[in-house]
N, C-alpha and C positions, 0 to 999 in steps of 0.2 A: 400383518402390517403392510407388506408389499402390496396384497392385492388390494388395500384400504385404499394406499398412497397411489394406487397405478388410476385408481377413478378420481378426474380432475374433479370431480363435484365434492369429492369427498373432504371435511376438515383437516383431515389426515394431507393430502396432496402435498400442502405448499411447507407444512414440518418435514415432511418426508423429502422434498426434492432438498431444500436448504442442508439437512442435518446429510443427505447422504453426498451432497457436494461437499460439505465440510469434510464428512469421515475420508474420502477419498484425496481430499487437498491435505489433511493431515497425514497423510501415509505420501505424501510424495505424488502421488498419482495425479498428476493437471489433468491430462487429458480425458479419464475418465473422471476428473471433478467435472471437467467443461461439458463433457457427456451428461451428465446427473443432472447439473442443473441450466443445463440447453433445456431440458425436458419440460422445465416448467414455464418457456417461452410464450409458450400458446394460453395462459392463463388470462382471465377478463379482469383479474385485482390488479387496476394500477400500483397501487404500496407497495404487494406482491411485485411483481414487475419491477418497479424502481429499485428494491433492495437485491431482487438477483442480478438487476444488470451491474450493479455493483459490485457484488461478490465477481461476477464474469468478468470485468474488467478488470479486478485486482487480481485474479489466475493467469489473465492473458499477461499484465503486468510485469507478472515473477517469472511466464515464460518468454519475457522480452518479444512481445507483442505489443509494443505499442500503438501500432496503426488501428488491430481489433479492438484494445482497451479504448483508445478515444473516441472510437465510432459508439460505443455502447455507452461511454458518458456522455454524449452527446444530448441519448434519449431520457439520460437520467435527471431525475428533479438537481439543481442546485443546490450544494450541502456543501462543509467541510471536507466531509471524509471525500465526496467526487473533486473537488478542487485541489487537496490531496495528491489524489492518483493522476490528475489531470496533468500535475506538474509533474510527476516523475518521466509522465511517459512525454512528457517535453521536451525531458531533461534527456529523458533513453534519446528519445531520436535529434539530439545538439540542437534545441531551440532552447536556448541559455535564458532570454531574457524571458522570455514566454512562459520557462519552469520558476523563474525568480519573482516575478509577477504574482501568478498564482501560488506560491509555496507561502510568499509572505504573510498574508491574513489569516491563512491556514496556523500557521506557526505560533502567531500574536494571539489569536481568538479561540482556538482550539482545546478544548482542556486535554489533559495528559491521557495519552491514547496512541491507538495506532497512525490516526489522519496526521496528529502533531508530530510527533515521531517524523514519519515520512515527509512531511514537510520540514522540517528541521536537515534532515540528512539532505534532501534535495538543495538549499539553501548551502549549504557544506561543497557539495560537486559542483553547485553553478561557481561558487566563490573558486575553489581550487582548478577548475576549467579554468578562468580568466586569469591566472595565475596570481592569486592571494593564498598560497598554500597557508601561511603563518595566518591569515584571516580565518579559514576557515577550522586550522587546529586549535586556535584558539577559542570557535564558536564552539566546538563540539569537547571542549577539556571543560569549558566554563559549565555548557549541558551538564556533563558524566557530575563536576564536583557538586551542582547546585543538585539535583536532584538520582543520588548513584541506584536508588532502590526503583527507580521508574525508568530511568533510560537501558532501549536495548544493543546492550551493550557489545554482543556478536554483531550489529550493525554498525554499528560507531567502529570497532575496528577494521572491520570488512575497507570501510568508508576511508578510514585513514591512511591505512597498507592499501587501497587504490590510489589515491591519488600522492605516496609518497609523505603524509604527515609524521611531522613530527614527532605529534606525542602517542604516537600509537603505542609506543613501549611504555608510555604511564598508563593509556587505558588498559592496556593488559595487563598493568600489573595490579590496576582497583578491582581489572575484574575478578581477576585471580585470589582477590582477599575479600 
C-alpha cells in the first residue's frame, strides 16, 4: 500500500494521503497530520486539492494557526464547512464581527455536523466576547436541550467554562446522564 500511495499516478495516492492525515490527526499528532497530507499538495485533481486544503486548515485551526488556516481557505472552493472554519479562525484572531458574519449562515443552513457545530460555538464566543454572557448560555443550553444526542458536548463545556457561563454545571450534568 505505501509504495501504491507514494506514486502520485496511482488511485491509491489521494486515499492514502487523506486516511494517513486522518490516522495521524487522530492520534494527536498535527504536525505529522500537516506532514501527510502537505504531500498530496502537488496533485493536478482540483476536488482533491480543494478537500485537503480543508482538512489542512482545520489542523492548522486546532493548532491555533489561524493565519495558515485562512490563507489555505482562501484557495478553497466556497462551502459551509470553509465558512465554518473561516469564522473561527476570525474569531481565534478577535475579528468578532467578521466570525459573527460568517458563523451566521453556516449555523441557519448547515445540517447537523461538524461545520454547524463550529459555527454554532463561534456564535457563543463572539456573543460572550461583547459581553452577553447570559446570551450566549443561553444559545448553547437551548442547543444541548433541542438536540442532546447531536451536540458535542465536551465542546459546549469547554465553551462555557471559557468564557465564565453559567450553565456549564447543567451541561455537565446532561452530559454526565
Amino acid at each position: 500500500f505505501g509504495r501504491l500511495a507514494g506514486d502520485r499516478t496511482s488511485p491509491y495516492f489521494k486515499e492514502a494521503v487523506l486516511s494517513h492525515g486522518a490516522l495521524w490527526a487522530a492520534r494527536g499528532e498535527t504536525t505529522r497530520a500537516l506532514r501527510a497530507l502537505e504531500a498530496g499538495l502537488e496533485s493536478d485533481d482540483s476536488e482533491f486539492l480543494a478537500a485537503l486544503r480543508l482538512r489542512l486548515a482545520e489542523l492548522h485551526v486546532w493548532r491555533g494557526g489561524a493565519v495558515e488556516a485562512r490563507a489555505l481557505l482562501k484557495a478553497a472552493p466556497a462551502s459551509l464547512e470553509r465558512s465554518a472554519l473561516e469564522a473561527r479562525a476570525a474569531w481565534m484572531q478577535g475579528q468578532m464581527e467578521e466570525a459573527a458574519q460568517l458563523a451566521g449562515p453556516v449555523a441557519a443552513q448547515a445540517p447537523a455536523g461538524a461545520a454547524r457545530d463550529t459555527a454554532r460555538l463561534v456564535q457563543a464566543r463572539v456573543k460572550a466576547a461583547a459581553g452577553q454572557i447570559l446570551e450566549a448560555d443561553r444559545a448553547l443550553l437551548e442547543w444541548v436541550r433541542a438536540e442532546p444526542g447531536a451536540v458535542p458536548l465536551p465542546s459546549v463545556v469547554l465553551a462555557l467554562e471559557e468564557f465564565k457561563g453559567l450553565a456549564a454545571e447543567e451541561v455537565n450534568t446532561l452530559f454526565d446522564e
